[in-house]
TIZAFI-140296 format. One record per residue (C-alpha): residue number from 1; x, y, z. Coordinates in steps of 0.5 Angstrom, whole numbers, plus 500, padded with zeros to 3 digits. Layout:
# residues N
   senu    c1    c2    c3
    NUM     X     Y     Z
...
***
This chain:
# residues 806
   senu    c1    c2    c3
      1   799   574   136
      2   805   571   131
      3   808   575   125
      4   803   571   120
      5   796   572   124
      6   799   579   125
      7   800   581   118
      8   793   577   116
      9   790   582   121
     10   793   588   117
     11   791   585   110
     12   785   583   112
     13   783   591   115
     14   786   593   110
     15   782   590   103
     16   775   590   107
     17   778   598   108
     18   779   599   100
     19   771   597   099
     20   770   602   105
     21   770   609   109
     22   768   612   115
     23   760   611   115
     24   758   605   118
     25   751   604   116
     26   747   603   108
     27   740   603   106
     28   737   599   101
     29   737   605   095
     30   732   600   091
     31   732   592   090
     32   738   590   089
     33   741   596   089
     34   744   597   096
     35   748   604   098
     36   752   608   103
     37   748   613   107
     38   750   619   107
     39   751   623   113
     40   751   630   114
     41   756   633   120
     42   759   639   123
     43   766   638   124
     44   767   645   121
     45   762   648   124
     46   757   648   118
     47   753   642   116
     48   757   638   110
     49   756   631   108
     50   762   627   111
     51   765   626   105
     52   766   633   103
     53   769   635   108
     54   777   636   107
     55   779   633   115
     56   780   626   118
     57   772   625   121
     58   770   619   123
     59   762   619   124
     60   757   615   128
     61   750   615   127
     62   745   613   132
     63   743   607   129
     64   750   605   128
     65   750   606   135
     66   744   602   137
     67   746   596   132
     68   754   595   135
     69   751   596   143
     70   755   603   144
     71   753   605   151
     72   759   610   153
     73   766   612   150
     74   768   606   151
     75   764   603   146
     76   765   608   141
     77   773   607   141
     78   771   600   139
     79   768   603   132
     80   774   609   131
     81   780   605   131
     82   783   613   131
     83   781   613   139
     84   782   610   145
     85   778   611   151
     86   782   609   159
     87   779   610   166
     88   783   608   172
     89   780   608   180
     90   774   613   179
     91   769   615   173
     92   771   622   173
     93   778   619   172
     94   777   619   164
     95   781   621   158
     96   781   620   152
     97   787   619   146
     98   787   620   138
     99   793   618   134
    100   796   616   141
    101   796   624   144
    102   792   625   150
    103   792   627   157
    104   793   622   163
    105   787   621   167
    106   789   621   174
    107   792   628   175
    108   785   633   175
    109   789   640   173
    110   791   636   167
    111   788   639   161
    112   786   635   155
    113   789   634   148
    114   783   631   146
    115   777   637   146
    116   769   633   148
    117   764   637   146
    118   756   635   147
    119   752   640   143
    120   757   644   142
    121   758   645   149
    122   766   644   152
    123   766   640   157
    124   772   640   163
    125   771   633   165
    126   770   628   161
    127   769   623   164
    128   764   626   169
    129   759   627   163
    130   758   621   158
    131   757   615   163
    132   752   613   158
    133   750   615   151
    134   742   617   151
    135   738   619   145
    136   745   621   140
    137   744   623   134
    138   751   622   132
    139   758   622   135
    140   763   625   130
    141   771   624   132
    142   776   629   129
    143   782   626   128
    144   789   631   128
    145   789   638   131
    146   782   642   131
    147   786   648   135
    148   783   654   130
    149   776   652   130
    150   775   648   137
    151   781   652   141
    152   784   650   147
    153   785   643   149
    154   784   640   142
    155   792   640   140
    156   790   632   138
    157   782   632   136
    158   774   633   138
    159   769   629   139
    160   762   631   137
    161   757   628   140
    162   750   631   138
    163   744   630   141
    164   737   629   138
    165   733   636   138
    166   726   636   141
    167   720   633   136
    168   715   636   133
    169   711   629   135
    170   711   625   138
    171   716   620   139
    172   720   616   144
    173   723   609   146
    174   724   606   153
    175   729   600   154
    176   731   595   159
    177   737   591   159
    178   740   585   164
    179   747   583   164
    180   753   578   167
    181   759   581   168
    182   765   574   168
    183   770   576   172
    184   772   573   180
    185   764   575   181
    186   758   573   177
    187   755   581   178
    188   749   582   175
    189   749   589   171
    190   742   592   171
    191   740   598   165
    192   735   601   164
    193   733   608   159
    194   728   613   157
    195   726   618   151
    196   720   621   150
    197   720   628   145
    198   714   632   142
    199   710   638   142
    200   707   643   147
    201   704   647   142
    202   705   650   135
    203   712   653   137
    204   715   649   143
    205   718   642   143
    206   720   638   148
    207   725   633   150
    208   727   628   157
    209   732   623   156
    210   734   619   163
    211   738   612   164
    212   740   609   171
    213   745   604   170
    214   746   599   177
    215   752   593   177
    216   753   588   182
    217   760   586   185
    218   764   583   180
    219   772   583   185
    220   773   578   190
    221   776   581   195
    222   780   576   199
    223   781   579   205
    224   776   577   210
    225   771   582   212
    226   772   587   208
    227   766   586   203
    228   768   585   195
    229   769   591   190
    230   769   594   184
    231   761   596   183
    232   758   601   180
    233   751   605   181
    234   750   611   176
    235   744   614   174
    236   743   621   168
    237   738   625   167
    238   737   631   161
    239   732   635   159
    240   730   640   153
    241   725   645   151
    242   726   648   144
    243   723   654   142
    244   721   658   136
    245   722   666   138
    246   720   669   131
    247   721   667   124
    248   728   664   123
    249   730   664   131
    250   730   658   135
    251   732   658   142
    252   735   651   146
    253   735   650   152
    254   738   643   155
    255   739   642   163
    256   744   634   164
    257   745   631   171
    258   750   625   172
    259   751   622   179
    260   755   616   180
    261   753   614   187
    262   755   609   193
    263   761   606   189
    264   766   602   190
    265   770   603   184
    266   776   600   180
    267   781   597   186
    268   786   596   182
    269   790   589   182
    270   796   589   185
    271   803   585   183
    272   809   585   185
    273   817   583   183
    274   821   581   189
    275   828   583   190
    276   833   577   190
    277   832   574   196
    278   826   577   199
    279   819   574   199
    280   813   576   193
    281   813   575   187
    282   807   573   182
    283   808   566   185
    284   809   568   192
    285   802   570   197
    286   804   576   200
    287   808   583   197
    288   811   585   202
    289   814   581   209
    290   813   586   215
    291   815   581   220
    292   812   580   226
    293   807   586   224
    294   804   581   220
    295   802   577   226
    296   801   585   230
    297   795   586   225
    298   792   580   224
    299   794   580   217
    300   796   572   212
    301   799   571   206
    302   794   574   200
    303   793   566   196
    304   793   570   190
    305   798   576   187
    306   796   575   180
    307   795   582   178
    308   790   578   173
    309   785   575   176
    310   780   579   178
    311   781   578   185
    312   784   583   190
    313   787   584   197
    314   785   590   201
    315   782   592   207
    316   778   598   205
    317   775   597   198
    318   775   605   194
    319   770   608   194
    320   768   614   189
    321   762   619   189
    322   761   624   183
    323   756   629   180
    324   756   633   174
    325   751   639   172
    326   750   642   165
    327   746   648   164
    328   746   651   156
    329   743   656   152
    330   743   656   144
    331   741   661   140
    332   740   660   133
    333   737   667   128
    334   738   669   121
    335   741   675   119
    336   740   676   112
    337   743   670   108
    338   748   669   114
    339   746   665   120
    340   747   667   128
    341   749   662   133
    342   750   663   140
    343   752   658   146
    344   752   659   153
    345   755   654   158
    346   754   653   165
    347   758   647   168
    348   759   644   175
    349   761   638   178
    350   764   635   185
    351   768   628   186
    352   770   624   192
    353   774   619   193
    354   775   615   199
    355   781   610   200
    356   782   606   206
    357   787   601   204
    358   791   607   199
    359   799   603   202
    360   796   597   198
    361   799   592   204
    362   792   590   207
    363   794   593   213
    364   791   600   217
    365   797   604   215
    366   795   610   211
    367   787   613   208
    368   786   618   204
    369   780   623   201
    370   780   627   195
    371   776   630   194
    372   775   635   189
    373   770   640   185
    374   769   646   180
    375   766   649   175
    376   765   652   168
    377   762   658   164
    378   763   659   157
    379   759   664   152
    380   761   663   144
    381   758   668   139
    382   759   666   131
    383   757   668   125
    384   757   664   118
    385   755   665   111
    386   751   660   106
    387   753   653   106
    388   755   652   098
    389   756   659   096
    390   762   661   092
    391   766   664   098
    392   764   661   105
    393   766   665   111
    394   765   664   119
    395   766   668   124
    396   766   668   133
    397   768   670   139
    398   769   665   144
    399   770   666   153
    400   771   661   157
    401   772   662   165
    402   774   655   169
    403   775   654   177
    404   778   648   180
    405   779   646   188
    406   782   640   191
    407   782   638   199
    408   776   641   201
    409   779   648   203
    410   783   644   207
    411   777   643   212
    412   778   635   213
    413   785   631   211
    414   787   629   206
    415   792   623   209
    416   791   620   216
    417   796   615   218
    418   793   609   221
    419   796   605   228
    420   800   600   222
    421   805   606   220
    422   808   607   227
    423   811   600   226
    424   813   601   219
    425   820   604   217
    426   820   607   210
    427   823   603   205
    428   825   607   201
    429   830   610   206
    430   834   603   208
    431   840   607   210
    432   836   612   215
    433   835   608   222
    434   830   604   224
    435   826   609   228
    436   825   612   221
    437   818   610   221
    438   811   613   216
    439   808   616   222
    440   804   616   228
    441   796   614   229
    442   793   620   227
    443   797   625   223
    444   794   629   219
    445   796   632   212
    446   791   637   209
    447   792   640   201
    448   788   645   199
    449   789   648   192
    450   785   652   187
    451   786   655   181
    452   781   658   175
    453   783   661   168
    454   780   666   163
    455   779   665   156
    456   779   669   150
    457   778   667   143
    458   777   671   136
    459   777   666   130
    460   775   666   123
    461   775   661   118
    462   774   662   110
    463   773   656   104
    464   774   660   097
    465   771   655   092
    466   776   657   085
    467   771   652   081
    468   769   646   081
    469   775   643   083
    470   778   647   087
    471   777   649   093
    472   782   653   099
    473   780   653   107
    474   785   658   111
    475   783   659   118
    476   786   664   124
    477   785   663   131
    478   788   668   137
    479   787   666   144
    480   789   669   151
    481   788   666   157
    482   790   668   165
    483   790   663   170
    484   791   664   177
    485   793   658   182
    486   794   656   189
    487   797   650   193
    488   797   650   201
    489   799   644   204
    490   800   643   212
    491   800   637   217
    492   799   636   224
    493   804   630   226
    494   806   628   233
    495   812   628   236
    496   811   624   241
    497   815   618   239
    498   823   618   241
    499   828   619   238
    500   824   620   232
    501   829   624   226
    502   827   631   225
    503   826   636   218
    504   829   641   216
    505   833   645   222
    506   830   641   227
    507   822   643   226
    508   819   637   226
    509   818   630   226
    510   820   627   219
    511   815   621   217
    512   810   620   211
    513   807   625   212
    514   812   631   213
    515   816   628   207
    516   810   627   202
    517   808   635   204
    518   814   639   204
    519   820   640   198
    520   826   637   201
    521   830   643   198
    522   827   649   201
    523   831   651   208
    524   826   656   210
    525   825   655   218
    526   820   653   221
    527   817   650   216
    528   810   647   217
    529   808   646   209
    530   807   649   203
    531   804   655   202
    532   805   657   194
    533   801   662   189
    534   802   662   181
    535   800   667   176
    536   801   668   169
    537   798   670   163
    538   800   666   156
    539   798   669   148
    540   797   664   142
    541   796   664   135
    542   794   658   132
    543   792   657   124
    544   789   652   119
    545   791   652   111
    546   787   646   107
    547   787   645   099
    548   782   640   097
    549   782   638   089
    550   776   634   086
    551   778   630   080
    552   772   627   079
    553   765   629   083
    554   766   622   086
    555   773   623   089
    556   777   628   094
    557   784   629   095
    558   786   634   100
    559   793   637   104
    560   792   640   110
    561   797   645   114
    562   796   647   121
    563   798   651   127
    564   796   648   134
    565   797   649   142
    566   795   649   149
    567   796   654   155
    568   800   653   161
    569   799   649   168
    570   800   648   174
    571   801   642   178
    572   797   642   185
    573   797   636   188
    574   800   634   194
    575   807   631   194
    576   814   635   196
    577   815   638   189
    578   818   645   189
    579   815   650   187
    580   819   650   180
    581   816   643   178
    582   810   644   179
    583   809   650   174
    584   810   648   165
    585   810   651   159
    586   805   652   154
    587   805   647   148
    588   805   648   141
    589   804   642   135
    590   805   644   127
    591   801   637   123
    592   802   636   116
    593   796   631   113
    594   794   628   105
    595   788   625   105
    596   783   622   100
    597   776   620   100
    598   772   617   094
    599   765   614   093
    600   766   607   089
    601   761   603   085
    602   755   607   084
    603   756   610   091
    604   756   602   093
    605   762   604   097
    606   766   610   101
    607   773   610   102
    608   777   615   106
    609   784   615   107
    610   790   619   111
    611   796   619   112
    612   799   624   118
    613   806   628   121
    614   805   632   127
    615   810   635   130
    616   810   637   137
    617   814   642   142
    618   813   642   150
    619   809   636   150
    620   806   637   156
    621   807   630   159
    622   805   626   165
    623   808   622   170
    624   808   619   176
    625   815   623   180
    626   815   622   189
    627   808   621   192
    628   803   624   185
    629   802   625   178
    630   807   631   175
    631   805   634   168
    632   812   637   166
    633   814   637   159
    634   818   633   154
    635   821   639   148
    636   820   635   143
    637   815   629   140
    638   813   627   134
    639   808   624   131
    640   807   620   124
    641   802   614   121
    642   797   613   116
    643   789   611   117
    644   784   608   113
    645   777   608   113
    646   771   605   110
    647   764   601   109
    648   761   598   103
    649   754   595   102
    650   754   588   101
    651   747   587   097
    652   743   582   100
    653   742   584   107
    654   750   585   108
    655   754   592   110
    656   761   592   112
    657   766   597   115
    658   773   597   116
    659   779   602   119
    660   786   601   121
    661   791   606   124
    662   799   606   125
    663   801   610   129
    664   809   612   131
    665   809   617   136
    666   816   618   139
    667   820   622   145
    668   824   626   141
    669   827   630   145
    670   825   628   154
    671   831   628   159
    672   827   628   164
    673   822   623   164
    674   820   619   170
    675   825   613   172
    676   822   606   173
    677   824   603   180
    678   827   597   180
    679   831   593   186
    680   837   594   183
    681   835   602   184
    682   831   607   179
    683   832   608   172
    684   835   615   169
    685   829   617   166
    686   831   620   160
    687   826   618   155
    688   829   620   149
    689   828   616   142
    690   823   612   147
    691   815   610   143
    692   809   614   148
    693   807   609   152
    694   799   607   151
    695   800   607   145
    696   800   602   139
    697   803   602   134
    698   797   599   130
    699   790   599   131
    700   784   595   127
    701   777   595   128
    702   772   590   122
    703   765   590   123
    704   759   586   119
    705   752   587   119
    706   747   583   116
    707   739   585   117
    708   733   581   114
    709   726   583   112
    710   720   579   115
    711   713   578   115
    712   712   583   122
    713   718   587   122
    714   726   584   121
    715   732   580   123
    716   738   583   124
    717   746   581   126
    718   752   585   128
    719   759   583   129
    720   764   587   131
    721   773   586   132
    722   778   590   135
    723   785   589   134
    724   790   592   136
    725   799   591   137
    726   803   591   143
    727   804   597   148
    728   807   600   153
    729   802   600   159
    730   806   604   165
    731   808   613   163
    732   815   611   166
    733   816   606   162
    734   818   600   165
    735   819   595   160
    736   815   590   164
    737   809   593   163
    738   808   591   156
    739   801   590   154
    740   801   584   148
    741   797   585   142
    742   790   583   143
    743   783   582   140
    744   776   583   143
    745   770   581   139
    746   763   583   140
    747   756   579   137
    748   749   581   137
    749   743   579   134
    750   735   580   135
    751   729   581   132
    752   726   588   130
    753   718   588   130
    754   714   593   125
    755   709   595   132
    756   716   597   135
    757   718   591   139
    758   726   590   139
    759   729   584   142
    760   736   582   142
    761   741   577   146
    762   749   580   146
    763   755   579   148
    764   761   583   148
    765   768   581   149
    766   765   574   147
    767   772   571   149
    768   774   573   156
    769   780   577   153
    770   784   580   159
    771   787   586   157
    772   791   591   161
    773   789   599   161
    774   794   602   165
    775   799   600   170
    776   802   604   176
    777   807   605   180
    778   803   603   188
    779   803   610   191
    780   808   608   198
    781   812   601   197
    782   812   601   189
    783   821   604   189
    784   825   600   191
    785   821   594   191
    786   817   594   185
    787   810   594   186
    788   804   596   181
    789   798   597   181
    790   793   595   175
    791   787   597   172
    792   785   592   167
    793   779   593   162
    794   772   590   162
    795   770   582   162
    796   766   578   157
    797   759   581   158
    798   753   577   157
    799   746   580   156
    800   739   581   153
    801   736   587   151
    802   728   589   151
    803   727   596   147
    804   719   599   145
    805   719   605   141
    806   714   609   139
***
């Protein structure tokens, strides 16, 4: 986008934003007389209408929702210009990000900044959890650290995401969707979803919501025989009884299963930059020139190596398979005035992931297998006082226990070598001989790693209202937390080839296998792996002050202080990372926000607007270091910027909505980041006084609805716009991976029938915009001659949707 269409955008967002705030639905008040919706939340633990609440909250409804098509968290970012959500090769590889913070999603152990709660349950894995949003009252985006009310792992925000209760009548909604994904394939992409609620006698209700969500092919794999990729098959089911025990007390209980289910899913595209005077490059067929090996395995010149077109070379599509379970209690009572809140959680969940092609170079040289699995218990115990009494109060204990294994037990490989390896020296060791090579047909590399964690929480939070005008919040939180973790890597490798080098004191054959697996600077002899225990045990004070004054019963301006942090963690994964490198430090983040929120034009329109500083201490960052992931942490990053919020009823059928954010997050202090690798050899890797990758600096979202009254029920439109700047799309910051700024458009129009009928047509990112969601360093030849793989973001969808309510 050119300097003048960039600040167009900017303009543009922002007058739409000084008619608006943070709710994106209005109902007529009367003829001619058009107002915002009020909605309530529970961003501080108690219900409040949004606009009394002295946060960044940005809230969704569920017609909201059904009106824009959200269907999972990647349509929700689209309406929240605060989030973003990225998912790389698997589904249970998803995170999120709020103001530019959040955790990475291919290192599992790496605990969130962004906190993801469904009905007030705290759930570990995010992505394993949300595929599909059925039966959603609202979601509610906090923005900023939450750490004293919400705890660990909300050190950059929460999202609420709040299901409907079971009805005391009878209700529901069954839809059917069709779709046509425009990628190298046409892939057609079924859904279809199910809701009914209602009574079983006086004093139980019930509720079960279910989706199954089925999509073809939309990767043309171009290496012949090896079938096409990037499919996805899913379904999720939830249940709920809710019963009233006694006068005043109500117990809830909800079980949820999600299943991704024979899947091949996100093969990641792959380019290559070649070294001067070595074949590949963009134009070039094929990445890298083994030579005779190529004739060897059969193996022609990929025709295609833009990383952009959809299409990809490999001769084993990934494969992913996930499943999640979710079990809790509510309990709500009445103690006097106050009111009693108890949740217990019970989580578990497994994913696998098959890839046969994980060297990337269409040949039989290395798979691999993760496979993973863990679970959660959770109880939070909370006592809260009369909403609107002068002097409000909560109080609660909190415990959470989390268990996580990875590799199996060591029971299967991880890695296995393939015929392919025994001809392939290293590349990353040109010096070494040529006997040098990744390995022999059959070696094997085992990981197995566990860890597990408890939790333990006491926290308070007291609004004292001095008048009308004045009100002081001032929250305290203290929290413990013990983890214990494990890492055991062994490998079973030949050494039948001759004159093949050894490790360390002679002990073994060194090859892909042996140097992924062992610290290259332990000296212990025999060495036959890794065999690492950690412990340790954290405590923390977290803390929130606010000040929130009324001018005009229209208008709030408030000012917030807070404390916020998260525990340590270890690194488990495989790769030859020390002992050291794999253990970091807790992190800690001081946020400082101004904001105001007022109604406008007789409630005609909302606006909320914030302007923000967090200052973070130990960042724990991710970056791709050897053969994996390793979360380290950077001593300093600081965070600043400003958003706007708003929406405004029209008149005339007509609502709008508008939000921007600036986001200028930095390495203040980060020697050691992770290099980037060029022909030429790697970079320092010293990240100081670098912007965050992922992360842009500007982000905007716009949207208009029209909705018509007619004679058997109404017409109605919407039209959504999302843009944000440049960014950075690689953790090692390789200036070549640099996502330009980008818009995506969404259109949707149907018609509502009075006898419950809803038909729409819709397209989402109506102009095919390819966009980039993560670039990576490939996992064995991306180092000295650069190769990386992409995930890019979803094509134009094309669809129809057929909904019954009643």
């Amino acid at each position: 986008m050119s300097y003048r269409n960039h600040c167009i955008a900017g303009a543009s967002a922002l007058v739409l934003t000084a008619l608006a705030g943070p709710v994106f639905a209005a109902e007529a008040a009367g003829a001619g007389s058009p107002v915002v919706e009020e909605l309530v939340v529970t961003a501080q633990l108690r219900e409040q209408t949004l606009q009394n609440v002295p946060m960044a909250v940005t809230a969704l409804n569920s017609t909201t929702l059904s009106q824009a098509g959200v269907i999972d968290m990647t349509g929700v970012s689209n309406l929240v210009p605060a989030l973003s959500a990225q998912e790389t090769n698997s589904s249970a590889n998803q995170s999120y990000k709020i103001r530019g913070i959040g955790s990475d999603a291919n290192t599992p152990t790496f605990e969130p900044d962004v906190a993801l709660f469904v009905d007030g349950v705290y759930l570990p894995r995010s992505g394993m959890s949300v595929d599909d949003l059925v039966a959603v009252s609202r979601v509610e985006v906090l923005e900023g650290p939450q750490s004293t009310l919400y705890g660990k792992n909300a050190t950059a925000g929460v999202i609420n995401v709040v299901t409907e209760a079971p009805s005391s009548t009878l209700k529901g909604s069954v839809e059917g969707s069709y779709s046509n994904l425009d990628s190298s394939l046409s892939a057609s992409v079924w859904r279809f979803a199910g809701y009914v609620s209602g009574p079983i006698n006086d004093r139980l209700r019930y509720s079960v919501s279910a989706v199954t969500y089925s999509q073809g092919d939309s990767y043309r794999n171009l290496y012949p025989g090896a079938g096409n990729a990037n499919d996805m098959n899913r379904y999720s089911v939830r249940g709920q009884i809710e019963a009233d025990l006694w006068q005043d007390t109500t117990l809830r209980v909800a079980a949820m299963r999600s299943e991704v289910y024979n899947t091949k899913s996100n093969d990641p595209d792959v380019m290559y930059y070649a070294a001067p005077g070595q074949p590949g490059g963009p134009n070039n067929a094929y990445k890298l020139d083994f030579g005779p090996l190529g004739a060897l395995e059969g193996i022609t010149p990929c025709p295609d190596n833009n990383p952009n077109n959809r299409v990809i070379c490999t001769s084993s599509p990934i494969r992913t398979a996930t499943f999640s379970d979710v079990v809790s209690a509510t309990l709500t009572s009445k103690i006097g005035r106050n009111s009693l809140t108890s949740i217990t959680a019970l989580s578990d969940y497994g994913d696998r992931l098959d890839w046969g092609d994980a060297a990337l170079v269409v040949m039989p040289v290395v798979n691999y297998t993760d496979t993973q699995k863990g679970g959660t218990f959770s109880q939070e115990i909370r006592l809260a006082s009369p909403t609107g009494d002068r002097l409000e109060w909560l109080g609660g204990l909190y415990f959470q226990h989390v268990g996580f294994a990875r590799g199996d037990d060591g029971d299967s490989p991880t890695f296995t070598l393939d015929p392919a390896a025994a001809h392939i020296p290293l590349p990353h060791t040109p010096a070494l001989p040529a006997a040098f090579v990744l390995g022999q047909a059959g070696d094997e590399g085992f990981l197995n790693s566990k860890s597990r964690s408890s939790y333990e929480a006491v926290f308070g939070q007291s609004t004292y209202h001095i008048n009308e005008q004045f009100a002081v919040t001032a929250g305290l939180r203290v929290q413990t937390e013990e983890k214990h973790a494990s890492v055991d890597n062994s490998f079973n490798v030949s050494a039948a080839t001759p004159n093949l080098p050894l490790g360390p004191c002679g002990a073994f054959p060194l090859n892909l296998i042996t140097a992924s697996l062992t610290p290259v600077n332990l000296p212990a002899c025999p060495l036959v792996g890794i065999n690492t225990a950690y412990d340790h045990r954290t405590s923390m004070l977290t803390w929130n002050l606010t000040g929130e004054y009324h001018p005009t019963t229209q208008t709030m301006l408030y000012a917030t202080a807070s404390r916020g942090g998260k525990s340590f963690g270890y690194n488990i994964g495989f790769g030859s990372a020390t002992p050291a490198q794999r253990e970091f430090k807790d992190e800690y983040v001081t946020n400082y926000e101004l904001g105001v929120k007022s109604k406008l034009f007789d409630g005609r329109a909302q606006v909320s607007a914030d302007a923000f500083y967090a200052d973070y201490r130990n960042y724990q960052n991710a970056g791709l270091i050897g053969l994996q992931f390793l979360v380290n942490n950077a001593p300093k990053v600081s965070v600043k910027g400003f958003e706007a919020n708003g929406s405004v009823a029209l008149g005339h059928g007509f609502t709008a909505n508008a939000g921007v954010t600036y986001v200028d997050a930095v390495y203040d202090d980060y020697p050691a980041g992770s290099p980037y690798f060029t022909a030429a050899g790697p970079s320092s890797g010293n990240m100081t006084g670098e912007n965050l990758p992922l992360v842009p600096r500007w982000r905007s979202v716009a949207g208009l609805q029209y909705k018509q009254p007619i004679q058997w029920g109404s017409l109605y439109s919407r039209l959504d716009w999302t843009w944000q700047s440049s960014e950075l799309t690689n953790t090692n910051l390789d200036p070549r991976s640099r996502q330009p700024d980008y818009s995506l458009v969404n259109l949707r129009a149907g018609i509502k029938l009075d006898d419950g009928w809803d038909m729409s047509l819709w397209a989402n990112n109506v102009f095919n915009t390819t966009y980039i969601v993560q670039d990576a360093v490939s996992p064995l030849f991306g180092f000295n001659d650069p190769e990386f793989m992409r995930f890019l973001g979803r094509p134009r969808e094309v669809g129809a949707t057929l909904r019954r309510s009643f």
